[in-house]
C-alpha positions in Angstrom: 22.9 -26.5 2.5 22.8 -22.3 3.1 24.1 -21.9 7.5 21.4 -19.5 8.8 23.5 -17.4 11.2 21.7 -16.0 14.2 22.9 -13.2 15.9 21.2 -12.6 19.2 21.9 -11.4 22.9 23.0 -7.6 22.7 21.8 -4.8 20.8 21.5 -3.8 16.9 22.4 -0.3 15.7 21.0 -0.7 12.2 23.3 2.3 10.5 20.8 5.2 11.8 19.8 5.8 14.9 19.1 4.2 18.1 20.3 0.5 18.7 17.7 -1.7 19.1 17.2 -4.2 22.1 15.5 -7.5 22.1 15.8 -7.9 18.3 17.8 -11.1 16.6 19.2 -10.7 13.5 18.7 -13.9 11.0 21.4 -14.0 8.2 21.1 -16.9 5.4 24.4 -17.1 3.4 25.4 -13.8 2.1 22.2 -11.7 3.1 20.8 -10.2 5.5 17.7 -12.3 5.6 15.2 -10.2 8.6 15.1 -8.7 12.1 13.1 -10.1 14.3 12.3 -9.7 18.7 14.1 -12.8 19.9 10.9 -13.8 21.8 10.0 -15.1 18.4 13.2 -16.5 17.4 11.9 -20.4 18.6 8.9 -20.5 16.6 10.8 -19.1 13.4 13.9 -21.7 13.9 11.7 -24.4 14.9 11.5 -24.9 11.3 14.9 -25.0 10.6 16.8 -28.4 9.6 18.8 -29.8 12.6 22.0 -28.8 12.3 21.5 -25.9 9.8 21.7 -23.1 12.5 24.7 -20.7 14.0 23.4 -19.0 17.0 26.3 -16.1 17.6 25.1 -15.1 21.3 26.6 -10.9 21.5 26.3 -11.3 25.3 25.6 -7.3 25.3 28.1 -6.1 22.7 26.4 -4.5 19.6 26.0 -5.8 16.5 26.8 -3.2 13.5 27.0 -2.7 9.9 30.7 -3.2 8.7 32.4 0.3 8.9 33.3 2.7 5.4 36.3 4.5 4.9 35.5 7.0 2.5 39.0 8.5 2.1 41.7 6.1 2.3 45.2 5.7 0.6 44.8 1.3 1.9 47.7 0.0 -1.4 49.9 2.9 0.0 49.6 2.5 3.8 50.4 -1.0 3.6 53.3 -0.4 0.9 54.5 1.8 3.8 54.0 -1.0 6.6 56.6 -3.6 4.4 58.9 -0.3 3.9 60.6 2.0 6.6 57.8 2.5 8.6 57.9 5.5 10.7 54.5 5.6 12.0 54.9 4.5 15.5 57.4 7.1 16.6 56.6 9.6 18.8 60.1 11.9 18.5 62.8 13.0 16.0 65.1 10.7 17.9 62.6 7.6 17.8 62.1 8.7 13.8 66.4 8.4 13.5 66.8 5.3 15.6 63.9 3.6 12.9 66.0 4.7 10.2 69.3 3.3 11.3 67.9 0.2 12.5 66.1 -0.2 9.0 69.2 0.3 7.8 71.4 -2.2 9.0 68.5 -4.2 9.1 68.4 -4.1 5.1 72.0 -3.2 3.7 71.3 -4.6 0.2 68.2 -1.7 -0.4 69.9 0.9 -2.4 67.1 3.3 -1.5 65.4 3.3 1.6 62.1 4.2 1.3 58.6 4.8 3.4 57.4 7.2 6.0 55.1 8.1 9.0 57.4 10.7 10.0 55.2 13.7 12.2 56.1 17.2 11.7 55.8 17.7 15.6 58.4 16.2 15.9 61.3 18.7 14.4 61.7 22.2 14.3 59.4 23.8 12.4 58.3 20.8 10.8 61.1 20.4 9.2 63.7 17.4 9.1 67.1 17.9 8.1 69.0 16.1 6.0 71.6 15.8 8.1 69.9 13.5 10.6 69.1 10.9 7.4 72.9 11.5 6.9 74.0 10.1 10.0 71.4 7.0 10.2 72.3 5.9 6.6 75.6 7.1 6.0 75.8 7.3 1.6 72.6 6.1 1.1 69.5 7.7 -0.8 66.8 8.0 1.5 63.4 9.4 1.1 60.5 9.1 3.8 57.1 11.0 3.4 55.6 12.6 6.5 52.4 11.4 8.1 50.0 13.6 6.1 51.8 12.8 2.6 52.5 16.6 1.8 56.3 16.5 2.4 59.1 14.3 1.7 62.5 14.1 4.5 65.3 13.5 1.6 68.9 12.8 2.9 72.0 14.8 0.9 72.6 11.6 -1.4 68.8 11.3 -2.5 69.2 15.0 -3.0 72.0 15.2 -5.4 71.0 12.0 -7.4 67.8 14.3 -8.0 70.1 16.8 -9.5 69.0 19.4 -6.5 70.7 22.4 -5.8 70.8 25.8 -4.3 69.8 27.2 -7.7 66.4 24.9 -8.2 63.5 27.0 -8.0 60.6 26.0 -6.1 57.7 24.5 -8.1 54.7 26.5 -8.4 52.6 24.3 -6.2 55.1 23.5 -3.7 58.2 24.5 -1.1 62.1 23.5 -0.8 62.6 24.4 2.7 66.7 25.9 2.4 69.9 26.0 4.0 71.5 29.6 4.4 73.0 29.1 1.0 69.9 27.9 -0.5 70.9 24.0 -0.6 67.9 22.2 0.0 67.4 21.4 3.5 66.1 17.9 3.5 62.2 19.1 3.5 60.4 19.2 0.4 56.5 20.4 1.2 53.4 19.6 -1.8 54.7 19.2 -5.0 58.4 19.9 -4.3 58.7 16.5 -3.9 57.7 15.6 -7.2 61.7 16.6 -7.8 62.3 13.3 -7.3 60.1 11.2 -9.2 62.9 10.6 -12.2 65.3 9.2 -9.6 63.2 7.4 -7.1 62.8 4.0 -7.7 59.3 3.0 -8.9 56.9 0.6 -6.4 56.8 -2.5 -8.2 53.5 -4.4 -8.8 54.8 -7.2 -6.6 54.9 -5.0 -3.6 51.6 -2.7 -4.4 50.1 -6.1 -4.6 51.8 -7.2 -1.4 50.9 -4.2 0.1 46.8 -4.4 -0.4 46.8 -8.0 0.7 49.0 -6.4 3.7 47.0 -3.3 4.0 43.5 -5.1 3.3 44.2 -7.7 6.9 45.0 -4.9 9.0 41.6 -3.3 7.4 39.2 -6.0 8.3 40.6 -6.3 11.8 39.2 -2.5 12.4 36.2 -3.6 11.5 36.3 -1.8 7.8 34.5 -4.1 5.2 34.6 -1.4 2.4 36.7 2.1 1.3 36.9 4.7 -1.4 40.4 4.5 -2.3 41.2 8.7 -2.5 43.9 7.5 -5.6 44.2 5.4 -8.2 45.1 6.1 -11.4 47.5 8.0 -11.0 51.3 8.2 -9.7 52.2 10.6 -6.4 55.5 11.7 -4.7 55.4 8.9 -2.6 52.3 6.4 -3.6 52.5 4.3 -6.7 49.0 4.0 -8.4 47.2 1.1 -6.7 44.9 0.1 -9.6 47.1 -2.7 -10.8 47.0 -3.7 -7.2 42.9 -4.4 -7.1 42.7 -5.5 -10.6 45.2 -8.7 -9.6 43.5 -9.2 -6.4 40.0 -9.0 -8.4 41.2 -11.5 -10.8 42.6 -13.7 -8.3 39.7 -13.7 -6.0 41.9 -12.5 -3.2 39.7 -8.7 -2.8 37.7 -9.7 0.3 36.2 -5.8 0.6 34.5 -3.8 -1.8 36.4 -1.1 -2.9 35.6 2.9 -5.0 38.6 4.2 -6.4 39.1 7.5 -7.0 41.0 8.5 -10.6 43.6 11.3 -9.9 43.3 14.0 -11.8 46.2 15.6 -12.5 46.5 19.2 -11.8 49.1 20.6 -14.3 47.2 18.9 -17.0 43.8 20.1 -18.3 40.0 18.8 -19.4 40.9 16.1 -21.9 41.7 13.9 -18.7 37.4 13.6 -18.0 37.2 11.1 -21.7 40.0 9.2 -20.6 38.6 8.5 -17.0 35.1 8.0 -18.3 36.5 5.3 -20.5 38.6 3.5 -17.3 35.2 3.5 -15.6 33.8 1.9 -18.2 37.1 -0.9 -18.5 37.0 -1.6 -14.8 33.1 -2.2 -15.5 33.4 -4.8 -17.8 35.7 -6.8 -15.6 32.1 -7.7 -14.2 33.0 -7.3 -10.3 31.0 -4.1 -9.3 30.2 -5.5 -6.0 34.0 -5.5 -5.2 35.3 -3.0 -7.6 34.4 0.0 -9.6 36.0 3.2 -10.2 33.3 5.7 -11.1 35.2 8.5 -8.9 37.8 11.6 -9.8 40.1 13.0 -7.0 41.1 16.3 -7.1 43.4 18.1 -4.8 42.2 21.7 -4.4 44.8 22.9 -1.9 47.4 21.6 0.9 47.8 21.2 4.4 47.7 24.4 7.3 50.6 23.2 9.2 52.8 23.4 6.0 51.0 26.4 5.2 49.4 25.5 1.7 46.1 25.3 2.6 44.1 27.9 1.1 43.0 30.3 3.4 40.2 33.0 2.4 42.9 35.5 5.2 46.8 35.5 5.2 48.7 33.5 7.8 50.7 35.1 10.6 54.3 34.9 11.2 56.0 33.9 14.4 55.6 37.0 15.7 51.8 37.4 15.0 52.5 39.5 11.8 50.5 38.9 8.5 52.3 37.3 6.3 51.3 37.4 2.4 50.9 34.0 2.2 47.2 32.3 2.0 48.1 29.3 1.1 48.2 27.1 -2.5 45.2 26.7 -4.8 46.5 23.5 -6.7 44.2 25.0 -9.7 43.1 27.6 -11.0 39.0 28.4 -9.5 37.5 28.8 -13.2 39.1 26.3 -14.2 38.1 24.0 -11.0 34.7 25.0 -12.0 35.1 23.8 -15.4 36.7 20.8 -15.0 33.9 19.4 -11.9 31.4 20.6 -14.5 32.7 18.1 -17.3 32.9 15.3 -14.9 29.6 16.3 -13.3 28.2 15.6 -16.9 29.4 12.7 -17.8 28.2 10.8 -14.5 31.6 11.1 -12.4 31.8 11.7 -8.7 34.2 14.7 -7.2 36.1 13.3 -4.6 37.9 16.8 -3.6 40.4 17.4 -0.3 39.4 21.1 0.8 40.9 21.6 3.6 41.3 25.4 4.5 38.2 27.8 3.9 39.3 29.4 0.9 39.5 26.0 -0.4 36.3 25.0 0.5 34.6 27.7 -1.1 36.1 26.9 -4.0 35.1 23.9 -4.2 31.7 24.9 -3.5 31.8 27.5 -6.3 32.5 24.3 -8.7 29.4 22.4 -7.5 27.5 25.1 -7.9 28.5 25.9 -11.1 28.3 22.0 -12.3 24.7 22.3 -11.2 23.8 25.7 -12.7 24.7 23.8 -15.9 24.2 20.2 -15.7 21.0 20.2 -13.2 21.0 18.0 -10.2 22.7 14.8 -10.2 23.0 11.6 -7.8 26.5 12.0 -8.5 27.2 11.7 -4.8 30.3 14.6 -4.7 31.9 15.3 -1.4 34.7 17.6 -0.3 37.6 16.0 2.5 39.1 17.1 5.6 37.1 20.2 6.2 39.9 21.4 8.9 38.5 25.2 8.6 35.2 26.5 6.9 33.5 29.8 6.5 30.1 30.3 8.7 28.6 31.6 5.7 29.3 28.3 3.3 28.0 25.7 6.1 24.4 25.9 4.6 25.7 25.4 1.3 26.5 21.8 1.8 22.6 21.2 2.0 21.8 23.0 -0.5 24.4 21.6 -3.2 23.8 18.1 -2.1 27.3 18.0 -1.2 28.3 15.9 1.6 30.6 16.2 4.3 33.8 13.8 4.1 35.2 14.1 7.8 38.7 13.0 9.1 37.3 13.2 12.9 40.3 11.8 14.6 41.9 15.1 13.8 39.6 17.4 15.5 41.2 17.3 18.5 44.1 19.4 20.2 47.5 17.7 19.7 51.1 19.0 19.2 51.0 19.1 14.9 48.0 21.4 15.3 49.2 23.4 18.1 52.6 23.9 17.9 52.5 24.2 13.5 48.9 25.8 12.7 47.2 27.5 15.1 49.8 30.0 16.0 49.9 30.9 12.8 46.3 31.3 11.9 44.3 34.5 12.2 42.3 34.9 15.6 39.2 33.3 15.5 40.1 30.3 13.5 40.7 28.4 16.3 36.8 28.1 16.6 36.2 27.4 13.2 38.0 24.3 13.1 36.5 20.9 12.0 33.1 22.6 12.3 30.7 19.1 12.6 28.2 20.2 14.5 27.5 23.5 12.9 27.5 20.9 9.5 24.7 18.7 11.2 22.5 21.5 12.2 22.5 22.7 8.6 22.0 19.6 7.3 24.8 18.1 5.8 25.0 14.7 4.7 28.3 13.1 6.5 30.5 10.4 5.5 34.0 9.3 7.8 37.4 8.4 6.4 40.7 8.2 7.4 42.9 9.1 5.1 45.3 6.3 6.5 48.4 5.9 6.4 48.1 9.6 7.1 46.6 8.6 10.6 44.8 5.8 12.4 42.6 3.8 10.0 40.7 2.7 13.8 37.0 4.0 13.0 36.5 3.7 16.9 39.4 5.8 17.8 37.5 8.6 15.3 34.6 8.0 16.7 35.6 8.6 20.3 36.7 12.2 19.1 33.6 13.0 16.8 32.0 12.3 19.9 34.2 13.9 22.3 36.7 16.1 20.3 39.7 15.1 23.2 41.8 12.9 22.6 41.8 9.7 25.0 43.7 11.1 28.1 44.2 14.3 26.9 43.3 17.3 29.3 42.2 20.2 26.8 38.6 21.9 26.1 37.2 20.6 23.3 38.3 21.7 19.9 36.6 24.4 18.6 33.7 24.4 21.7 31.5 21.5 22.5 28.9 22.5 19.8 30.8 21.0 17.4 30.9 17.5 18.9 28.8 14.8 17.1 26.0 12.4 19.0 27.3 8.8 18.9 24.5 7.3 16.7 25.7 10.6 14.1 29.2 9.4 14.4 28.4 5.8 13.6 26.0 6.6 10.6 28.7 8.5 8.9 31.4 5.6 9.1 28.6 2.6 8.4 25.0 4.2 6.4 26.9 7.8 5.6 29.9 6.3 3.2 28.0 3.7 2.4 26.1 6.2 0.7 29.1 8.2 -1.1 30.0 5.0 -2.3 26.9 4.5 -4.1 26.5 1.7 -2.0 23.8 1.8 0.2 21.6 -0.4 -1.9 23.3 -3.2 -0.1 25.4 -1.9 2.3 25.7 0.2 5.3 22.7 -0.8 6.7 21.2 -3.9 8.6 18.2 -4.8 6.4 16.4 -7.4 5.0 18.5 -8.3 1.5 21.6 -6.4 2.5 24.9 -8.2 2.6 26.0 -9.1 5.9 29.0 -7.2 6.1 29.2 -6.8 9.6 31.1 -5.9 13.1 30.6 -6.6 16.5 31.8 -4.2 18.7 32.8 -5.1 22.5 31.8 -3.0 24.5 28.9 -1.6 22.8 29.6 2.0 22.5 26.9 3.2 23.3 26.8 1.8 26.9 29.9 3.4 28.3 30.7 7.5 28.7 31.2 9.0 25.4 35.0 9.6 27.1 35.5 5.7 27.2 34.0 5.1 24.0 37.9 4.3 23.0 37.6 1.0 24.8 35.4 -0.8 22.5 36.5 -2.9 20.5 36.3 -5.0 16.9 35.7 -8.4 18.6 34.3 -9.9 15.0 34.0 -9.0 11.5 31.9 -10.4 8.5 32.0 -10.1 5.2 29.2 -11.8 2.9 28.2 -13.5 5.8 31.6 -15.3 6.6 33.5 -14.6 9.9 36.5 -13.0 8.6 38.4 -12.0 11.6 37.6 -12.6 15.3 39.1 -12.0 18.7 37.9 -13.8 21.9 36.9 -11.5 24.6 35.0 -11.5 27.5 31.5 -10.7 26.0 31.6 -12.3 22.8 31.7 -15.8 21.7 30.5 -17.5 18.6 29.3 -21.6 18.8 27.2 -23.5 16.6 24.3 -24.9 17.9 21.8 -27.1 16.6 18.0 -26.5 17.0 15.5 -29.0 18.5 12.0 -29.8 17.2 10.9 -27.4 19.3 12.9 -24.6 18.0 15.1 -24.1 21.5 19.2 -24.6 21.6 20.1 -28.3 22.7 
């Protein structure tokens, strides 16, 4: 016999919007089944088999569509959370003591390997080797930094890689130096690739270890669904997760539904579109779409601003305020960007890109453009990450490119990485253009939310507070960039529930509360939307659904789920 779920007693935010009051919503095994004013909910259970009803009474929290990540490295992070996990330190001496204590912790690991590591934490961003020296005396140790573009190698990882004062840099990356040139212990972009023929390489075991790992801590933030922003493919620091989701799909163990992004690798050229085309199409037959597809390419267009590789359209400023005549690293070459989105554009492939300075996003508007001059419009569904800095004059070009906005809101806020490391050194004026999301609604921009975990919090509340507020929780600073660029709350929620939904090419069944959409759903305690938008932090996940199943729950004071059975006249006995 199917359970018919009721959910009843606090409000429904239905993925655009206003949350509505008064209104029940009826779920029959996996579907959404209607919405109804609970004034009516007696005559339409009366019906109902005696015993056959769950009435889940929200006692005021809000009932939500299951949150999106739309940019999210999920194998990785929890590869990183079973490693040397760095993450939770707040200080270079916090980031040794984690080392050491991994250390001794783990003396048979010949390599110690993970990350979380900030750059506000060390001089310039820059940890010395020295430090990983002292922690783990002898032993190879490489840990990538919170935002993934820089690895903190100790001098024994260093010289197994063969490093020395006479390596050149590579062309899309940075060996930060001694005096003498010896490498430092900070390799930025794609410096560390120098060690990929030394590192050791994850091992299926542990990717698979990892997703189960990464996918718990997922679902307890409320996230039933992400676009993984890298599979395929094999980074400084994260092994390609495919492998990963494949197992888990075979062995029924994938609770989410997941979009992974194909890396396309930069220092290679147009052949890669057939061969991705052709994964699509091997993932397809595997004959899970609804928990795993792969019709999405990943492209890197430039780096990070506090490392100073993103691509900036002006030059960055020394310490001293001085130009410098660095703008920052385009990963490829712009015609040949435009080419390669125009291929993939063709044959039916979305553009995941990360364009994160303005120069960058240009460029990657340039390619859409160009992929519609000569392909027409598509539902391809492209999107650009991150966003940190765009041009007034390329806002409206979202809109009219049917390109949509992928944002990373927990950044847009002040805090030491951005500045103590980027805005000194940006050009006067920049300050305002950063994470622009309002001036992106009012040209109307489609919006999607991510994360980019383990890069930061994977917490879609924790985003949403700062969409909403652009401070930080406790934090006493004006509002990043002027409070014109903070989002409304229902805007904020769309993007993480209906918005990446909709990148996901799944809004035909999820995203939304709606009759015949799965019930993949959150319950949020307090409702956001009835405290102050600066104590919108406080809510919390207190249930999540998938397919109609509770699949992680924590008591609190508002919400509680019993079973209840229904009388013949359709009232709880």
């Amino acid at each position: 016999m199917t359970t018919t779920r009721v959910f009843h007693g606090g409000s429904v935010f239905t993925g655009t919007g206003t949350p509505l009051d008064g209104q029940a919503v009826i779920v029959r095994g996996e579907r959404i089944d209607r919405i109804l004013p609970e004034t009516e909910l007696a005559a339409v259970l009366g019906a109902e088999p005696e015993g056959s009803v769950e009435l889940i009474d929200l006692r005021g929290a809000l009932l939500s569509p299951g949150f999106q990540d739309a940019h999210i490295h999920a194998v990785g992070g929890g590869v990183e959370l079973l490693q040397c996990d760095l993450s939770g330190t707040a200080s270079a001496e916090e980031a040794v003591a984690a080392v050491r204590a991994y250390a001794e912790a783990n003396p048979d690991e010949e390599w110690i390997l993970g990350g979380g590591w900030s750059m506000d934490c060390f001089p310039g961003g820059n940890p010395a080797r020295g430090l990983l020296d002292a922690a783990a005396p002898g032993r190879p140790v490489l840990l990538a930094s919170r935002d993934h573009h820089s690895l903190w190698a100790s001098t024994a990882a260093i010289e197994r890689a063969g490093l020395g004062p006479d390596t050149p840099d590579p062309v899309d990356g940075v060996i930060v130096r001694e005096e003498d040139g010896s490498p430092a212990g900070t390799f930025h972009e794609g410096a560390g690739d120098l060690f990929g023929d030394v590192r050791p390489a994850t091992s299926e075991e542990l990717r698979y270890r990892g997703l189960l790992r990464a996918q718990e801590e997922l679902i307890a933030l409320g996230i039933t669904g992400w676009q993984d922003a890298m599979v395929g493919g094999e980074g400084a620091s994260i092994a390609d997760p495919l492998p990963a989701y494949e197992r888990a799909l075979s062995e029924g163990t994938l609770r989410v539904h997941v979009t992974g992004a194909q890396w396309w690798e930069r220092d290679r050229g147009i052949e890669q579109v057939a061969h991705m085309v052709a994964e699509r199409q091997r993932v397809a037959a595997l004959g899970s779409p609804e928990r795993l597809e792969i019709g999405t390419t990943k492209i890197m267009v430039d780096g990070v601003a506090e490392n100073h590789t993103a691509a900036m359209l002006t030059p960055y400023r020394d310490s001293h305020g001085h130009d410098t005549h660095n703008h920052g690293l385009s990963f490829i070459d712009p015609a040949r960007l435009r080419e390669y989105v125009t291929a993939l554009d063709a044959a039916g492939m979305q553009v995941h890109m990360h364009a994160l300075g303005d120069r960058a996003v240009r460029e990657a508007l340039d390619a859409l453009e160009a992929a519609r001059a000569a392909n027409g419009p598509t539902d391809n569904r492209h999107h650009l990450a991150h966003l940190q800095i765009v041009a007034e004059e390329d806002v409206p070009r979202f809109a009219e490119l049917d390109a949509v906005a992928n944002l990373q809101a927990l950044w847009a806020t002040h805090e030491d990485q951005l500045d103590q490391l980027t805005l000194p050194f940006l050009q006067e004026g920049l300050e305002a253009r950063q994470y622009p999301f309002g001036d992106l609604v009012r040209a109307g921009a489609r919006l999607a939310a991510g994360s980019d975990w383990p890069v930061s919090s994977a917490a879609p509340l924790d985003a949403i507070h700062i969409a909403v507020t652009r401070v930080a929780p406790g934090l006493d600073a004006e509002p990043l960039g002027g409070a014109h660029q903070r989002l409304d709350l229902a805007t904020a929620m769309a993007a993480y529930t209906s918005g990446s939904a909709y990148v996901n090419h799944r809004d035909h069944d999820t995203g939304h509360i709606k009759p015949g959409y799965r019930a993949d759903l959150v319950v949020l305690d307090p409702s956001p939307f009835d405290v102050p938008a600066d104590e919108i932090h406080r809510s919390r996940v207190a249930q999540t659904w998938i397919d109609g199943a509770l699949v992680h729950a924590v008591e609190t004071a508002a919400t509680t789920a019993r079973t209840t059975s229904i009388d013949e006249e359709g009232e709880p006995s």
